[in-house]
VOPAGU-2260 file (C-alpha; in pm, 1 decimal, decimal comma):
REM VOPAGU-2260
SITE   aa  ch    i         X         Y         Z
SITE  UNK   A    0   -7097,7     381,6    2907,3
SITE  UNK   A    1   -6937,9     347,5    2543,0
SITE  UNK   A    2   -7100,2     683,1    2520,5
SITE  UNK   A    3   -6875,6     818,3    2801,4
SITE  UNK   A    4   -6602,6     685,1    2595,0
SITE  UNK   A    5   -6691,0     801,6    2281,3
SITE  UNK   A    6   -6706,2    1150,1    2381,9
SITE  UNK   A    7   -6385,6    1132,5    2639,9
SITE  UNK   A    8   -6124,1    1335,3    2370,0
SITE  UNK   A    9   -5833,9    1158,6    2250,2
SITE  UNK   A   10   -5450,9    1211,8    2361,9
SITE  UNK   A   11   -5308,4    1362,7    2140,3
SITE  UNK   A   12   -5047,0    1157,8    1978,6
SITE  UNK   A   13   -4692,9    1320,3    2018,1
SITE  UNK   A   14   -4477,3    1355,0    1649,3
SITE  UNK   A   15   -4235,7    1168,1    1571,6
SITE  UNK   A   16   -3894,7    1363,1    1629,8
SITE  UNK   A   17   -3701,5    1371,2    1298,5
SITE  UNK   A   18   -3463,1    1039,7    1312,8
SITE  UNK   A   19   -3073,0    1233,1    1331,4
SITE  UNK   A   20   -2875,3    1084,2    1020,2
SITE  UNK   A   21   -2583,4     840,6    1112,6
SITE  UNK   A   22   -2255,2     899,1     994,9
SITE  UNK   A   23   -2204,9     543,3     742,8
SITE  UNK   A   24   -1890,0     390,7     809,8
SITE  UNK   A   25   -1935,1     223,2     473,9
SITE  UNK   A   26   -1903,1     572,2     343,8
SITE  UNK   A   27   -1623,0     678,3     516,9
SITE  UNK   A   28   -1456,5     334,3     447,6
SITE  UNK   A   29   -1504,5     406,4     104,2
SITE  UNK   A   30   -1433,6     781,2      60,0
SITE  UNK   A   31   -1245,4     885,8     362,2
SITE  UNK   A   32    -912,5     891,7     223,7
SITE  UNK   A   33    -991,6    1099,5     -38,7
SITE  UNK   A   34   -1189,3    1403,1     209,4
SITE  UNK   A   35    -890,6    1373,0     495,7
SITE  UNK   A   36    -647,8    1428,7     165,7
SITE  UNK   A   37    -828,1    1740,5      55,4
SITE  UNK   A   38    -812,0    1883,3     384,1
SITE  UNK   A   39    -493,1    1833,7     485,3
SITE  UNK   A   40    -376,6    2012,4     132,2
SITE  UNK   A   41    -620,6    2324,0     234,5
SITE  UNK   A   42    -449,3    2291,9     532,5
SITE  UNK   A   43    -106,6    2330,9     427,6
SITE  UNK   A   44    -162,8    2604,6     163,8
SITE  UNK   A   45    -301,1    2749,9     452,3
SITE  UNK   A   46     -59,8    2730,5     703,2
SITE  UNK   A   47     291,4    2593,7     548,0
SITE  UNK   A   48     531,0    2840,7     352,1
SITE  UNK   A   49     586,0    2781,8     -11,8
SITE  UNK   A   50     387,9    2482,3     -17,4
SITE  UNK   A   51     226,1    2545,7    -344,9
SITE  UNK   A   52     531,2    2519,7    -566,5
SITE  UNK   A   53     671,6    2340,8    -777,9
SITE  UNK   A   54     957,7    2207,4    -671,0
SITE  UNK   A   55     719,0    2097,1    -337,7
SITE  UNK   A   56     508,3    1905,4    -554,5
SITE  UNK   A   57     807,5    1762,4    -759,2
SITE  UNK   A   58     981,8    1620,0    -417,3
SITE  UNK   A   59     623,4    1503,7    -248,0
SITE  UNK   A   60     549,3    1281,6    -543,3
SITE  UNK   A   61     904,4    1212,4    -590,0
SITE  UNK   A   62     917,4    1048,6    -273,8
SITE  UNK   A   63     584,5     898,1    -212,9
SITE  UNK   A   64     683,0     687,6    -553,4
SITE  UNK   A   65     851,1     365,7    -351,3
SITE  UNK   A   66     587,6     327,1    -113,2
SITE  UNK   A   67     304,3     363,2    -318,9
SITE  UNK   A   68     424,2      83,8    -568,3
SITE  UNK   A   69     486,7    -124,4    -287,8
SITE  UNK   A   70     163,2     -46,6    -129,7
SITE  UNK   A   71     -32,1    -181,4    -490,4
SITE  UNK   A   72     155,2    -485,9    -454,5
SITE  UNK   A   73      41,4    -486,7    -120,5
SITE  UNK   A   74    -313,9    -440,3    -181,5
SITE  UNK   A   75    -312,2    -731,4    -422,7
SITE  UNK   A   76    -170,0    -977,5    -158,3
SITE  UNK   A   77    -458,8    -807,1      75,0
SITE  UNK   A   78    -734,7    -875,8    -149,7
SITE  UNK   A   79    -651,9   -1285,3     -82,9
SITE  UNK   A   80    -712,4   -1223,1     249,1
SITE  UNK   A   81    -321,5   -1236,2     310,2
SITE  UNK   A   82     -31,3    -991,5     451,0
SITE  UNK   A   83     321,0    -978,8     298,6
SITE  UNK   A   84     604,1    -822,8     555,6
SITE  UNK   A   85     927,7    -915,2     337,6
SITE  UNK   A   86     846,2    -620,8     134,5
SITE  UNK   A   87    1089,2    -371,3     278,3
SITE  UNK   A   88    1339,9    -691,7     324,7
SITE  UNK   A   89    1318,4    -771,8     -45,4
SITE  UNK   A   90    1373,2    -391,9    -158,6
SITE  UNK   A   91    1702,4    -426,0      69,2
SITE  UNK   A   92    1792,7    -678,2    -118,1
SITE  UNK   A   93    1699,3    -569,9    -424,7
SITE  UNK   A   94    1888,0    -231,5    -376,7
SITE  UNK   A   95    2211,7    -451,1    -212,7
SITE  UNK   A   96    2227,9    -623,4    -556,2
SITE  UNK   A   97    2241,5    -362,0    -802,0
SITE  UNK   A   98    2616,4    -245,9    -704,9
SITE  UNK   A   99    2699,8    -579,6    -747,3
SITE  UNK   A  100    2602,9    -675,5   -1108,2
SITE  UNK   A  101    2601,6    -267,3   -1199,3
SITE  UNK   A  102    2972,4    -366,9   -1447,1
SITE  UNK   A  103    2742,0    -612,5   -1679,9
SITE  UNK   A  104    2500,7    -292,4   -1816,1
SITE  UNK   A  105    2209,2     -66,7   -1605,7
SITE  UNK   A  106    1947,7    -273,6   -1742,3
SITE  UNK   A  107    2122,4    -607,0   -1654,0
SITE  UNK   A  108    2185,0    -501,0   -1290,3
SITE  UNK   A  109    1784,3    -392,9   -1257,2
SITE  UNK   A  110    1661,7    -694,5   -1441,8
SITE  UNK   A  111    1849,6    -901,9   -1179,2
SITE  UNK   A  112    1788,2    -678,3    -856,2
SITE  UNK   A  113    1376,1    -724,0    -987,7
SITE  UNK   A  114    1392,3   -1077,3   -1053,1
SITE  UNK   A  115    1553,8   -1207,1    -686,4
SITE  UNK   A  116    1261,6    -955,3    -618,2
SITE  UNK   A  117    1014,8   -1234,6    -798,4
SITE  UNK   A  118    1181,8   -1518,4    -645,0
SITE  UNK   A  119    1135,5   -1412,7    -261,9
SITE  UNK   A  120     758,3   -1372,5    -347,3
SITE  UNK   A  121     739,6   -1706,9    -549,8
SITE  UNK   A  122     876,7   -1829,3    -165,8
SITE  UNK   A  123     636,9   -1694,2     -25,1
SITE  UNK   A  124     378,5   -1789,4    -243,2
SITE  UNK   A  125     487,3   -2136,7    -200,2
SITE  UNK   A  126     456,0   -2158,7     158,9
SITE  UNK   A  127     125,3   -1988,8     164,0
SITE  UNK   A  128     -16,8   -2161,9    -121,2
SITE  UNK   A  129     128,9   -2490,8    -176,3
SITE  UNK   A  130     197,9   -2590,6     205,7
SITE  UNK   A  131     -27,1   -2415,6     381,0
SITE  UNK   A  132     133,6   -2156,6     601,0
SITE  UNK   A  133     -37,1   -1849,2     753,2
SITE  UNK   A  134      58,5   -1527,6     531,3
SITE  UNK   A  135     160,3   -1400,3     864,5
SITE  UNK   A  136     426,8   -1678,8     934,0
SITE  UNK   A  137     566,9   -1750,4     561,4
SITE  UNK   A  138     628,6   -1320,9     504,2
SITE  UNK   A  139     808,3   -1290,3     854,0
SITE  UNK   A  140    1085,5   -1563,3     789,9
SITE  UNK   A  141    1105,8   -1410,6     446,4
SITE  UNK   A  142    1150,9   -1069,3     609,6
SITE  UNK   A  143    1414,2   -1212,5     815,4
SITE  UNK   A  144    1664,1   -1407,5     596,3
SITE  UNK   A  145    1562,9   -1128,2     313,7
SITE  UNK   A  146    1709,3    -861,4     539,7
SITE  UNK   A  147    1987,3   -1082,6     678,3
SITE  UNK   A  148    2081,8   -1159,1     299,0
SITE  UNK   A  149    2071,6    -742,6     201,7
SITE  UNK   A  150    2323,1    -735,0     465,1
SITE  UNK   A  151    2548,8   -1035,6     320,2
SITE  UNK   A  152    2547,9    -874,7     -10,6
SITE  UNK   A  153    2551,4    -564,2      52,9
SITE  UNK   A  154    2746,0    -517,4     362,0
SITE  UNK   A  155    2832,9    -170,0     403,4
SITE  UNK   A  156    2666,3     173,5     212,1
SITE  UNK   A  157    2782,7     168,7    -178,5
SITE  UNK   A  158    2788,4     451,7    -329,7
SITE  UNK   A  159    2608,7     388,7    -743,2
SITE  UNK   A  160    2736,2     593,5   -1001,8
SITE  UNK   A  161    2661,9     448,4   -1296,9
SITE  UNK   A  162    2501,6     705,7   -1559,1
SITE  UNK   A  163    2200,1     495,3   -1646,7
SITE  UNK   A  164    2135,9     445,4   -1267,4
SITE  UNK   A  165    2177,3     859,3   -1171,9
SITE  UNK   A  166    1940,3     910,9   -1437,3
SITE  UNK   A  167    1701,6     664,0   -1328,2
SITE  UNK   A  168    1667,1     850,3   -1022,8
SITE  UNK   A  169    1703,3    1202,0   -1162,4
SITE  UNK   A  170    1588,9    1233,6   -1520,0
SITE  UNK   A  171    1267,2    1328,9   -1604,8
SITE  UNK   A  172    1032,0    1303,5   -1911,8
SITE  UNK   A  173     825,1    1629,0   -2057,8
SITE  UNK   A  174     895,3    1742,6   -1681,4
SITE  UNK   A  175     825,2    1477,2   -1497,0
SITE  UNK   A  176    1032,2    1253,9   -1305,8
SITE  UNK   A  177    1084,0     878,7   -1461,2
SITE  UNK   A  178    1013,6     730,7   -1118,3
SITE  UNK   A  179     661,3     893,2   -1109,7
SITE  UNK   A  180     620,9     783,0   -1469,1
SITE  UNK   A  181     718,7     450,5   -1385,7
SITE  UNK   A  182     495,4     446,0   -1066,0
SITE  UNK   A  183     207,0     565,3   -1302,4
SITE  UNK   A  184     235,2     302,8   -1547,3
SITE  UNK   A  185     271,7      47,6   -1271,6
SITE  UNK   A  186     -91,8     177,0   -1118,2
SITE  UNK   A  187    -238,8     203,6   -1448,4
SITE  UNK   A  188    -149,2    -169,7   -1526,6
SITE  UNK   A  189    -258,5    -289,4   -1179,7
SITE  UNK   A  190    -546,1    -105,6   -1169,3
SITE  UNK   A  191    -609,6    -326,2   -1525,2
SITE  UNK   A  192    -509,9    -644,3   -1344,7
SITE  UNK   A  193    -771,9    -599,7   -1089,3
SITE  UNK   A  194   -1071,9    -473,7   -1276,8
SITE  UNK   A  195   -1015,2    -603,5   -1625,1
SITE  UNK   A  196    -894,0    -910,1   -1621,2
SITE  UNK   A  197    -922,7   -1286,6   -1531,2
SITE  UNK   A  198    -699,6   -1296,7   -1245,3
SITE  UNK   A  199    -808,7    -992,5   -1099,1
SITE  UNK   A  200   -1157,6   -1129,3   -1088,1
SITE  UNK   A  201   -1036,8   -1460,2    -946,7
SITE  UNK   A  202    -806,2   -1288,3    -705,3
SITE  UNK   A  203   -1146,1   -1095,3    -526,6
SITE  UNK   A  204   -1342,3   -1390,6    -529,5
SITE  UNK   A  205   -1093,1   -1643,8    -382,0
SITE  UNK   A  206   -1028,6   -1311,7     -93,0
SITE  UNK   A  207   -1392,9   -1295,1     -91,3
SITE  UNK   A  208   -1417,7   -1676,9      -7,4
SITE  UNK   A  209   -1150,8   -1915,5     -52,7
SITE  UNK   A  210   -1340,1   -2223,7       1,3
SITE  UNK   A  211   -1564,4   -2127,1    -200,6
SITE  UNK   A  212   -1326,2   -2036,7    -502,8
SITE  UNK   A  213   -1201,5   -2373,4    -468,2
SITE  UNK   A  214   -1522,5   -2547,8    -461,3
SITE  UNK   A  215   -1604,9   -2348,3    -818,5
SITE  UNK   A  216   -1299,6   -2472,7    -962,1
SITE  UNK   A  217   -1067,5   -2158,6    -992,1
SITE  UNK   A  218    -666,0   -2216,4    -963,1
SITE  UNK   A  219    -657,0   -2127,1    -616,3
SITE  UNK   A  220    -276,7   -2173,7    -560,0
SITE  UNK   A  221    -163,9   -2032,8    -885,2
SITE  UNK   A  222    -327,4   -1732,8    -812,2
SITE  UNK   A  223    -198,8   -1666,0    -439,3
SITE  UNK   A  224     138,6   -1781,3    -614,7
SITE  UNK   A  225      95,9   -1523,2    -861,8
SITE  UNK   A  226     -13,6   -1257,8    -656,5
SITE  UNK   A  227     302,8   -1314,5    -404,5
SITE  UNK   A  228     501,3   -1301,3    -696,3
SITE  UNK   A  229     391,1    -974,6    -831,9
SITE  UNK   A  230     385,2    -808,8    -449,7
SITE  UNK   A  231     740,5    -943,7    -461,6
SITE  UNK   A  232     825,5    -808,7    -853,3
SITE  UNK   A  233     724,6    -431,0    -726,2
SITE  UNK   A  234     874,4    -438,2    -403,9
SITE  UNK   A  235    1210,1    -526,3    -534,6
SITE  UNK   A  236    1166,4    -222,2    -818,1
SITE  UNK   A  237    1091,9       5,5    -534,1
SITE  UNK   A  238    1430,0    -108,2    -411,0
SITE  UNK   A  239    1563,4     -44,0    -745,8
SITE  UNK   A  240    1396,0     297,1    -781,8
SITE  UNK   A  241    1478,8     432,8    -424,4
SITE  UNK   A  242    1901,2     311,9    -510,9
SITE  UNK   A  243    1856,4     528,9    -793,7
SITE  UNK   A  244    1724,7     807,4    -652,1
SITE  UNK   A  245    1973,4     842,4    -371,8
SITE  UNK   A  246    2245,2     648,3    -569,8
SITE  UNK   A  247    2384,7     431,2    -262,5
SITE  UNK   A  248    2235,9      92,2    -172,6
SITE  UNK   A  249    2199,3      63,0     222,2
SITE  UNK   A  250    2096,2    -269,0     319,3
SITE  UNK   A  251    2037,1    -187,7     664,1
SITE  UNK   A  252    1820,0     118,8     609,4
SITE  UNK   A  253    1652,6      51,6     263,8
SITE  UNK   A  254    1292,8     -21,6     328,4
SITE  UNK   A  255    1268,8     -11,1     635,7
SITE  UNK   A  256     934,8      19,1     821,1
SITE  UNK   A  257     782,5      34,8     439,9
SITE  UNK   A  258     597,1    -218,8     533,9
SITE  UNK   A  259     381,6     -49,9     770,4
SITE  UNK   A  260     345,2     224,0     570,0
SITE  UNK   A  261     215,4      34,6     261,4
SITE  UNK   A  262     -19,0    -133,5     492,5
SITE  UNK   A  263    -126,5     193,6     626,9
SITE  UNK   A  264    -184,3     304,5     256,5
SITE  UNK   A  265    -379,9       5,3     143,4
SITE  UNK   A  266    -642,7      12,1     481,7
SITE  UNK   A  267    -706,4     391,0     432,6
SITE  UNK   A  268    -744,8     322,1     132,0
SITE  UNK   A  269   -1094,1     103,1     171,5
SITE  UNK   A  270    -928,6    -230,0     109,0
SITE  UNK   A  271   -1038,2    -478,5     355,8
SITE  UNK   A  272    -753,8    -709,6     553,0
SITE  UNK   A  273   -1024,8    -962,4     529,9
SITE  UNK   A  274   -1004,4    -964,7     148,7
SITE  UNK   A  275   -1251,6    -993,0    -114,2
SITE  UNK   A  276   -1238,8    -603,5    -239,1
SITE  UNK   A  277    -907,0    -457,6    -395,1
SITE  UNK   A  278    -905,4     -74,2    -447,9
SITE  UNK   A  279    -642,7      78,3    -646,9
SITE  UNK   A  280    -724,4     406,1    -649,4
SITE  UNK   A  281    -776,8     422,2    -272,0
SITE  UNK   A  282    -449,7     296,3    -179,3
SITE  UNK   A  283    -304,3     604,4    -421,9
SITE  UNK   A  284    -480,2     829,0    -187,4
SITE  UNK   A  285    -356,1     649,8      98,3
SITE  UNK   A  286       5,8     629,1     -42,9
SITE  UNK   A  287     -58,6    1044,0    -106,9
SITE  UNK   A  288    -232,4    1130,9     278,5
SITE  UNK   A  289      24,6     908,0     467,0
SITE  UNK   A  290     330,8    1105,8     241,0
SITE  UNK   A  291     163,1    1421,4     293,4
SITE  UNK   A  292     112,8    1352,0     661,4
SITE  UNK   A  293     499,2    1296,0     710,2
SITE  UNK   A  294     550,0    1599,8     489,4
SITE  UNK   A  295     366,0    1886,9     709,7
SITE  UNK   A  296     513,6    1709,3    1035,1
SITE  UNK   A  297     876,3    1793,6     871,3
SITE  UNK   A  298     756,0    2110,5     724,2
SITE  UNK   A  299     655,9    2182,8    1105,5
SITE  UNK   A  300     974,6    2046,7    1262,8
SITE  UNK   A  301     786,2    1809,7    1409,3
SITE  UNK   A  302    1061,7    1478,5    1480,1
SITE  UNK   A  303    1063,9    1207,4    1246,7
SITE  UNK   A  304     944,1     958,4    1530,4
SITE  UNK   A  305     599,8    1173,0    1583,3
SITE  UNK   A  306     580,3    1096,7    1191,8
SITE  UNK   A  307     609,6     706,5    1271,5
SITE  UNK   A  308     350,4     702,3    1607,8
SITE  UNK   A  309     101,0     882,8    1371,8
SITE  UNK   A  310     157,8     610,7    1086,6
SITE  UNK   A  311      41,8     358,0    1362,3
SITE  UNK   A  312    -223,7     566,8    1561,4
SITE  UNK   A  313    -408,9     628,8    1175,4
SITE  UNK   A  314    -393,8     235,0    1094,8
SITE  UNK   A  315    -527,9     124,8    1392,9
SITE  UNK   A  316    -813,4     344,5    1330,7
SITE  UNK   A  317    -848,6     267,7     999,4
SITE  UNK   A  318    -862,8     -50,6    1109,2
SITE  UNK   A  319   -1127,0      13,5    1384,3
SITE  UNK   A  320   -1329,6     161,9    1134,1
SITE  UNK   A  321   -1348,0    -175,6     920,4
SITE  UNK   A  322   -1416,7    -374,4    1198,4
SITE  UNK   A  323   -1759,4    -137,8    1315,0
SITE  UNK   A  324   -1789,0    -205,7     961,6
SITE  UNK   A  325   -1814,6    -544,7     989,0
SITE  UNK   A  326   -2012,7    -581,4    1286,8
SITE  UNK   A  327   -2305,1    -365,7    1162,7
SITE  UNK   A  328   -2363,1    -609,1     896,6
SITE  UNK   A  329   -2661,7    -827,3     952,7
């Protein structure tokens, strides 16, 4: 009988089928941005007229500059596992001041417009740190009575002509324009912030885990309050910048909707909403697609409201994304 077996042949045991590779959300988390900005520059060489110039380049960056500093404040205030909204509210307000104190000097008027820029975020630091209110809730109100207080100021479009503002907005240095300098040196010294020093490192880990953080000692509130204050700082010179760039202050249309778009920019970017990582670079690149986005739609004459539905339709898969993310993790 076990001869019978012995000499029955085997089965033949079927290979193995070569595993297909899946895609790794991590990955495209992490470098996304960066291939979907690429493409959609191939893209327009490709397809738009006189894209590759320089005077195309000069207005893309140009205007890209106010949301992408408010998007790095944004990313810090993300990175605590928070959300600020008063961002567009507080460069209303910050633009709304500067015709106002514009007779004491240029620099007075900006130091002024920047600082009520540092006191809406020290609010809002306050309520979220010190008493306890959901991000959410505290930036809303703040959004609000920020907007409501533009309007008080500022009232009706004012025109700025003040020589120190127009060349704010228009001057340039070795070629290039002093709001792209200024939005440069702003990256650079958050980029620093983040991956240099103390607070940066305290920022990620109390995002990371805030119980945690507080359990190991670190200043828990007087970080968030920090952070809300900085978010609040760049905001407000966004403001500034984007008065002197189209020398009027218009409370009822400066920054509005910015904050979606610096949300946008921050999540394509690879920073997570629930905190812990904050990635400068990426929310450049997302600052860059989302501008460049809105750029080929115009270029197309495609309306300004398509511009605004695909703003939303790329953040909720972003979004998406980070949650499948998030999930997959053991």
């Amino acid at each position: 009988m076990s001869e019978r077996l012995a000499s029955k042949p085997r089965s033949r045991e079927k290979p193995e089928r070569p595993r297909r590779r899946r895609i790794d959300p991590d990955w495209i988390r992490r470098n996304g941005v960066y291939v979907a900005l690429v493409l959609l520059l191939a893209i327009n060489v490709a397809i738009t007229d006189n894209f590759v110039s320089d005077a195309t380049l000069r207005l893309q960056l140009i205007q890209v500059t106010p949301v992408l500093i408010v998007a790095l404040g944004m990313a810090l205030v993300i990175g605590t596992q928070g959300i600020d909204l008063s961002v567009g509210a507080v460069m209303a307000l910050a633009a709304a001041l500067i015709p106002l104190y514009i007779g004491y000097g240029t620099g007075v008027a900006i130091a002024i417009a920047v600082l009520a820029g540092g006191v809406s975020g020290a609010l809002a630091g306050t309520l979220v740190a010190r008493i306890g209110v959901q991000p959410i809730i505290a930036t809303l109100g703040i959004m609000v009575a920020g907007r409501g207080v533009a309007n008080l100021f500022g009232g009706e479009i004012k025109s700025i002509r003040d020589p120190g503002m127009v060349a704010l907005g228009s001057g340039s240095l070795l070629g290039v324009p002093y709001v792209v300098v200024i939005a440069a040196v702003v990256a650079a010294v958050t980029w620093f912030l983040v991956r240099r020093s103390n607070f940066g490192r305290q920022l990620v880990a109390i995002g990371g885990n805030k119980r945690a953080a507080e359990l190991g000692g670190l200043p828990v509130p007087r970080v968030l309050l920090t952070t809300y204050i900085l978010c609040g700082l760049l905001a407000a010179l966004a403001g500034v910048l984007l008065a002197a760039r189209s020398q009027a202050s218009d409370p009822t249309k400066v920054g509005l909707l910015v904050e979606l778009s610096a949300i946008t920019a921050v999540v394509l970017g690879g920073t997570p909403l629930s905190g812990g990582q904050v990635r400068i670079a990426g929310t450049i690149a997302g600052a860059l697609l989302m501008q460049l986005i809105t750029a080929t739609l115009i270029f197309h004459d495609i309306p300004d409201s398509t511009a605004q539905i695909a703003q939303a339709v790329i953040v909720v898969a972003a979004v998406y994304v980070q949650l499948g993310r998030r999930k997959a993790r053991p």
